[in-house]
C-alpha positions as CSV (number, residue, x, y, z in Angstrom):
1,X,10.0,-11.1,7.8
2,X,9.4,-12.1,4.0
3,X,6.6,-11.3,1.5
4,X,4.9,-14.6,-0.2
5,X,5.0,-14.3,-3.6
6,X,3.4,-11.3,-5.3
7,X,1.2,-11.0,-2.2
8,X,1.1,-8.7,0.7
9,X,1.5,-11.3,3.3
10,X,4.3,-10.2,5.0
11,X,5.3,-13.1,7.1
12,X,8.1,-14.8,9.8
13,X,10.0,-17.5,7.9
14,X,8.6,-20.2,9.6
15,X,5.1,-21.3,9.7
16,X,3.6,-23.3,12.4
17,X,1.9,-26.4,10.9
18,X,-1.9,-27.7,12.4
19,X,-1.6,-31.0,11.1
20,X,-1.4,-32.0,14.7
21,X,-3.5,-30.1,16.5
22,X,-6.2,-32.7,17.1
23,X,-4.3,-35.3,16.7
24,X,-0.9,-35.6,18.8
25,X,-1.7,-32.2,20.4
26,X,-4.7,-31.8,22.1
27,X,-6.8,-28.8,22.2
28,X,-5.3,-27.7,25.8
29,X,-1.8,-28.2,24.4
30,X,-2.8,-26.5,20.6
31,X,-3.5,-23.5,22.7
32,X,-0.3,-23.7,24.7
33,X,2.1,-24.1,21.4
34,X,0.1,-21.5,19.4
35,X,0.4,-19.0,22.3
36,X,4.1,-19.4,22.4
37,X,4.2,-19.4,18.9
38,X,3.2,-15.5,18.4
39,X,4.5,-15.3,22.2
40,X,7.6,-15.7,20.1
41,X,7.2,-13.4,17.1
42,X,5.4,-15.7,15.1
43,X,2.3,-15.2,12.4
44,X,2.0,-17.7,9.8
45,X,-0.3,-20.6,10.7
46,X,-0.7,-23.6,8.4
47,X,-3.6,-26.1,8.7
48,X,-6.1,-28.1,6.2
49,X,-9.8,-29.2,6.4
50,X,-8.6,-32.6,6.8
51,X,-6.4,-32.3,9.3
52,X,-6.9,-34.3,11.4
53,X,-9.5,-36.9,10.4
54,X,-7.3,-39.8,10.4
55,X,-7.4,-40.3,14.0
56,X,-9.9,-42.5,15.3
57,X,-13.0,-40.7,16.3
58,X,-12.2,-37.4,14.2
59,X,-14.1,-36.8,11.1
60,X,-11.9,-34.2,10.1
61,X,-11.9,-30.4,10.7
62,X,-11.2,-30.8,14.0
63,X,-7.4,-28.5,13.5
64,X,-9.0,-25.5,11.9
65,X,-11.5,-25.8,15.2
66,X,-8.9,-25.8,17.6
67,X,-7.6,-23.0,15.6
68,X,-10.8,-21.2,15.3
69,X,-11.3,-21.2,19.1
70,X,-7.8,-20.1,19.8
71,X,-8.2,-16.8,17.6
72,X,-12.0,-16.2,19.2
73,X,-10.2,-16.3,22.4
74,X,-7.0,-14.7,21.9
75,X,-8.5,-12.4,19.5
76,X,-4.5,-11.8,18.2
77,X,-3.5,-9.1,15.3
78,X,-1.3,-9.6,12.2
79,X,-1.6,-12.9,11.7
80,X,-1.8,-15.0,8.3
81,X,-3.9,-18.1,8.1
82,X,-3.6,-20.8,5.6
83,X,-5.7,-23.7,4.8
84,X,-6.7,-25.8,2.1
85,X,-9.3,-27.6,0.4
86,X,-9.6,-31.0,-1.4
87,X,-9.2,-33.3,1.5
88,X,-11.8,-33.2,3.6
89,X,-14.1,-36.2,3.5
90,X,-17.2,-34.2,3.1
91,X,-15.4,-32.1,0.3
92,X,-13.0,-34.0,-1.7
93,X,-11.6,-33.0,-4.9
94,X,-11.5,-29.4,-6.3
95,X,-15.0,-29.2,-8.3
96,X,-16.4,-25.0,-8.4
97,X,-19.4,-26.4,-6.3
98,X,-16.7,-28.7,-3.9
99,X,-14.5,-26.0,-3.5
100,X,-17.0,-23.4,-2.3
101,X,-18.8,-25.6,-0.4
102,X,-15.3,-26.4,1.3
103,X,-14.3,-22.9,1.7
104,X,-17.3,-21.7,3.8
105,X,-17.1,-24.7,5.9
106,X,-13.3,-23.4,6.2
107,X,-14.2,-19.9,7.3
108,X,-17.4,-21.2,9.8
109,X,-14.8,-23.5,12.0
110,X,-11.5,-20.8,11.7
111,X,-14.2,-18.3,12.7
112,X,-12.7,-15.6,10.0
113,X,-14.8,-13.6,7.8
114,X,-11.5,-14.3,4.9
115,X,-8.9,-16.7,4.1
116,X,-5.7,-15.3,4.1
117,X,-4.0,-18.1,1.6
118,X,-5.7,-20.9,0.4
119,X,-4.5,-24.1,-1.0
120,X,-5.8,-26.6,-3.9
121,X,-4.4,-29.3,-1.5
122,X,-3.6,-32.2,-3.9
123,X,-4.6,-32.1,-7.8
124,X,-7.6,-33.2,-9.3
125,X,-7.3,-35.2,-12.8
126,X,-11.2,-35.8,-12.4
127,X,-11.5,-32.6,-12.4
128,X,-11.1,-29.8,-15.8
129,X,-8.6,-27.5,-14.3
130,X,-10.0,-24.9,-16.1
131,X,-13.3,-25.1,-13.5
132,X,-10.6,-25.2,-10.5
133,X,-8.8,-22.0,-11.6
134,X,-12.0,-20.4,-11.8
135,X,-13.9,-21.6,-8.6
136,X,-10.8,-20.3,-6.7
137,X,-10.7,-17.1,-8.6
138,X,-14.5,-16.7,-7.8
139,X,-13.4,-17.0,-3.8
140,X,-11.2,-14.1,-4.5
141,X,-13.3,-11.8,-6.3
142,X,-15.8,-12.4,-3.3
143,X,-14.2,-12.1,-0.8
144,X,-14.2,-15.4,0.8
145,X,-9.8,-15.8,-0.1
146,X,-7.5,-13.3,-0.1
147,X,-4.7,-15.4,-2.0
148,X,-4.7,-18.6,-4.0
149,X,-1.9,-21.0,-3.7
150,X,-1.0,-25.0,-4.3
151,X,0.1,-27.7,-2.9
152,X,1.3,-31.1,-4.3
153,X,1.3,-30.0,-7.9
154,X,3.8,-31.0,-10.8
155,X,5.8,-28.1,-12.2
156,X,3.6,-28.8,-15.6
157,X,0.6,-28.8,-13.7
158,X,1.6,-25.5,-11.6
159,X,2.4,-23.9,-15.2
160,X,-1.2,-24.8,-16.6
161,X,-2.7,-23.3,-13.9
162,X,-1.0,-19.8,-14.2
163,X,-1.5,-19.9,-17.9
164,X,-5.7,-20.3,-17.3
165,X,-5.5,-17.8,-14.8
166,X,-3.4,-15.6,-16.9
167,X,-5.7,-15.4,-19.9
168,X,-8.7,-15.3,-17.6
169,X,-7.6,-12.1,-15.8
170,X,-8.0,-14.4,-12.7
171,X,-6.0,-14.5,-9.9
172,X,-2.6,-15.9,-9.7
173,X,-1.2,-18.6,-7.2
174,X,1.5,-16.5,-4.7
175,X,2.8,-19.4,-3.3
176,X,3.7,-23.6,-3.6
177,X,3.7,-26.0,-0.9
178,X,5.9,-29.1,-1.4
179,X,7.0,-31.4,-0.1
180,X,11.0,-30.7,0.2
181,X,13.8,-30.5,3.0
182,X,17.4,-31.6,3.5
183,X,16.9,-35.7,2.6
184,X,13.8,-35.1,0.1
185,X,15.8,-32.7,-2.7
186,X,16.2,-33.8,-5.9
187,X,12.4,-33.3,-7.6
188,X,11.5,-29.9,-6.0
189,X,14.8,-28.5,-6.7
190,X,14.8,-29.8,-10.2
191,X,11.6,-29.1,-10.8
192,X,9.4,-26.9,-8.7
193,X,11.7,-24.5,-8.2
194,X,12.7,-23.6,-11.6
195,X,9.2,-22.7,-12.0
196,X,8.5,-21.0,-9.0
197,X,11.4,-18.6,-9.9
198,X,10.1,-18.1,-13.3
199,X,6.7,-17.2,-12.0
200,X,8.1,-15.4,-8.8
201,X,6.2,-17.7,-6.3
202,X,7.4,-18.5,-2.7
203,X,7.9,-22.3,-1.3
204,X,6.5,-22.7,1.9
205,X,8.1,-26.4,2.3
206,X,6.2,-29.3,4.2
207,X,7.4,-32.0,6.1
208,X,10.4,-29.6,6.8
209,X,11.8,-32.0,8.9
210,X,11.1,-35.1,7.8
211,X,8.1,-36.0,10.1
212,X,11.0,-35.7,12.8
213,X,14.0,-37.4,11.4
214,X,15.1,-33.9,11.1
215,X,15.2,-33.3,14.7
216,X,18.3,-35.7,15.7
217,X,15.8,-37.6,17.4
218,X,16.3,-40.5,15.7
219,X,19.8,-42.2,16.0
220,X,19.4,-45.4,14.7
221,X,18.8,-47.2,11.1
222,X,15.7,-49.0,12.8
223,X,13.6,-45.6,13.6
224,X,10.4,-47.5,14.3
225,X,11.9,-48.1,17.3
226,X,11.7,-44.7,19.0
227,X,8.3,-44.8,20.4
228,X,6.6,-41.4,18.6
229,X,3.0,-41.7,15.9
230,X,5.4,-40.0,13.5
231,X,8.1,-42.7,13.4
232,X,6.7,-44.7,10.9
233,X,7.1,-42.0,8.6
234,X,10.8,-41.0,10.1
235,X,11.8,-44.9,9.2
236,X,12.4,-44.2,6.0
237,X,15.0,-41.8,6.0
238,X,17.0,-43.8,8.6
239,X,19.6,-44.8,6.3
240,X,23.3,-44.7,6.8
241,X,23.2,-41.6,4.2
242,X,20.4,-39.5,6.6
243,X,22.4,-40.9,9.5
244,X,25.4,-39.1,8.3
245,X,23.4,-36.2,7.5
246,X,22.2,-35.8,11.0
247,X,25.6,-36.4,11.8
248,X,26.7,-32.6,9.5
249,X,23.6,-31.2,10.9
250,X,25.0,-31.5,14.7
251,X,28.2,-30.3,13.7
252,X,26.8,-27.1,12.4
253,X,24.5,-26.9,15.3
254,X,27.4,-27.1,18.1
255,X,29.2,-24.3,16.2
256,X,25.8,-22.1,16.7
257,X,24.7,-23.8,20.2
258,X,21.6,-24.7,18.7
259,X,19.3,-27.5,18.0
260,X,19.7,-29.8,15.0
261,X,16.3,-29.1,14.3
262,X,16.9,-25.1,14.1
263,X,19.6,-25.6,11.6
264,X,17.8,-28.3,9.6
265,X,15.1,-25.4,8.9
266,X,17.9,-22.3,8.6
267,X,19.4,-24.3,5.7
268,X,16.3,-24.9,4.0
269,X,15.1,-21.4,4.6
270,X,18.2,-20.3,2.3
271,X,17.1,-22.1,-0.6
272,X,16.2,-20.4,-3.5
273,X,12.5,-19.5,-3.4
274,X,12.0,-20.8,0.0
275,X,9.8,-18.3,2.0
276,X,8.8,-19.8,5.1
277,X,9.4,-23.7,6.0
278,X,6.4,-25.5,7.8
279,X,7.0,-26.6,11.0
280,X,4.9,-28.3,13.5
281,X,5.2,-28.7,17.6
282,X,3.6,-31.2,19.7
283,X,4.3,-29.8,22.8
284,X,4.9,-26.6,23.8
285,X,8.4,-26.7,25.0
286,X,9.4,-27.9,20.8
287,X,8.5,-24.4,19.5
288,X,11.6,-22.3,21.0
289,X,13.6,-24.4,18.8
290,X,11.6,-23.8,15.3
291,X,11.7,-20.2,16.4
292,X,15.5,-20.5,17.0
293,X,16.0,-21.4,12.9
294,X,14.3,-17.9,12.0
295,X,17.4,-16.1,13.4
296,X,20.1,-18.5,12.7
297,X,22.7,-17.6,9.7
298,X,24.7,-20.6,8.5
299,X,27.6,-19.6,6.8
300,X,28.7,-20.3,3.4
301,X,30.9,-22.6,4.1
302,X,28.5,-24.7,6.5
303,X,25.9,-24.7,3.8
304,X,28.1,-26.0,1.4
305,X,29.2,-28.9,4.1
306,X,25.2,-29.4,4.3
307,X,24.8,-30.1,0.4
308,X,27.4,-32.0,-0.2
309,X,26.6,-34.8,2.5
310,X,22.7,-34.5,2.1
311,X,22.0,-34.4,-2.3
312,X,21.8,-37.7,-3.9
313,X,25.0,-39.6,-5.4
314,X,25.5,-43.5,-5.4
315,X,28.4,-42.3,-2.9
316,X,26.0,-40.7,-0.4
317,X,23.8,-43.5,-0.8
């Protein structure tokens, strides 16, 4: 278990990620991977209030719904939720009257009386941050949040924010969600994390395994050609340099017997800062495997052999 930030969330190191419950889950198969899920120790649950409204037919909600009915049915204990706010067609952008708005419409479909962590999804340059700091400090000192935390911000950006809160008495961020994992380095580990170490805020990474690529699934440089809705976004790490990274990756994972996949998210797990990776599962018989990473320990030695194939250099290129 880990602690997010300064916070009293005591969570597993992996979160399960909603962004596809609604969308390549269905609500039948949501309740089947979030049952193994906690099944399997698990208690960190990740989701938005947009998820999922690009499919056709969805108008967005429609994961924090499934998830809403799951906990009225399952009525489980010890769990942390996490949503955010910002992109949502009916509530975009983080104005003070958007973001409440957001937030109760939040807690109505999740069916929970407080958010456990909640996100400014993506920032808002239309927006003073000053009136964003305080709108989600507001949902704090009511009741509505329990912790405040980002996602998609610039380390300058992320800085701002803490110094508002700071001399505001509001509130402070516990934890940053970006988007990082073994073939998307260089910015977050040159950037974010310095800050989040200065600041003592947890990373709870997205797009942990590169919308797939991650999971050894795809073995060519032409990814599109594995029939998945998420190979599109796979394609573009399908280089000779992420080939030879899932080539490491299996490597390690035949010295542990596990899944490429599992190791992918125990080596990012041991980055500095790194609290819990997000992980999602379209089908119920993928979340063994995400559970698997939380009690893998790579050695030194095989996370060394990990960096050196997967950071940028014209060599790895």
């Amino acid at each position: 278990m880990t602690v997010l930030g300064h916070s009293d969330l005591d969570v597993l190191p992996l979160a399960l990620g909603g962004n596809v419950f609604g969308w390549t889950a269905d609500r039948d198969a949501s309740f089947e991977i979030l049952d193994a899920f906690v099944a399997g120790g698990g208690n960190f649950i990740d989701t938005a209030d947009g998820y999922s409204a690009w499919v056709p037919g969805n108008s967005g909600g429609e994961s924090e719904t499934i998830i809403g009915e799951w906990l009225a049915s399952r009525k489980p204990r010890g769990l942390t939720i996490a949503t955010k706010v910002s992109s949502h067609p009916e509530f975009r952008g983080l104005s003070a009257k958007n973001i409440r708005a957001a937030a109760e419409a939040s807690l109505n479909r999740l069916g929970v009386e407080s958010i456990d962590l909640y996100y400014a999804h993506f920032d808002d340059a239309a927006t003073p941050l000053e009136e964003t700091v305080a709108a989600f400090g507001q949902l704090v000192h009511d009741g509505l949040v329990r912790h405040i935390a980002v996602s998609n911000y610039s380390a300058d950006r992320i800085r701002s924010w803490i110094e508002i809160a700071q001399d505001a008495g509001i509130a402070l961020p516990v934890a940053v969600q970006p988007h990082y994992n073994i073939v998307h380095r260089n910015d977050v580990e040159e950037h974010i994390i310095p800050v989040a170490e200065e600041f003592g805020l947890s990373l709870v990474p997205y797009y942990a395994l590169a919308s797939g690529f991650l999971t050894g699934k795809y073995r060519s440089t032409d990814a599109t050609s594995v029939n998945s809705p998420r190979a599109g976004g796979a394609s573009k790490y399908a280089t000779e340099h992420g080939l030879r990274v899932i080539a490491e990756l299996e490597n390690v994972a035949a010295a542990h017997g596990a899944s490429v996949a599992a190791v992918a998210l125990a080596w990012l797990r041991e980055q500095p800062t790194v609290a819990a990776p997000i992980a999602s599962a379209s089908r119920v018989e993928q979340v063994a495997d995400l559970l698997a990473s939380t009690a893998l320990e790579l050695t030194a030695d095989e996370l060394g052999a990990v960096d050196s194939v997967s950071e940028w250099s014209p060599a790895n290129v």
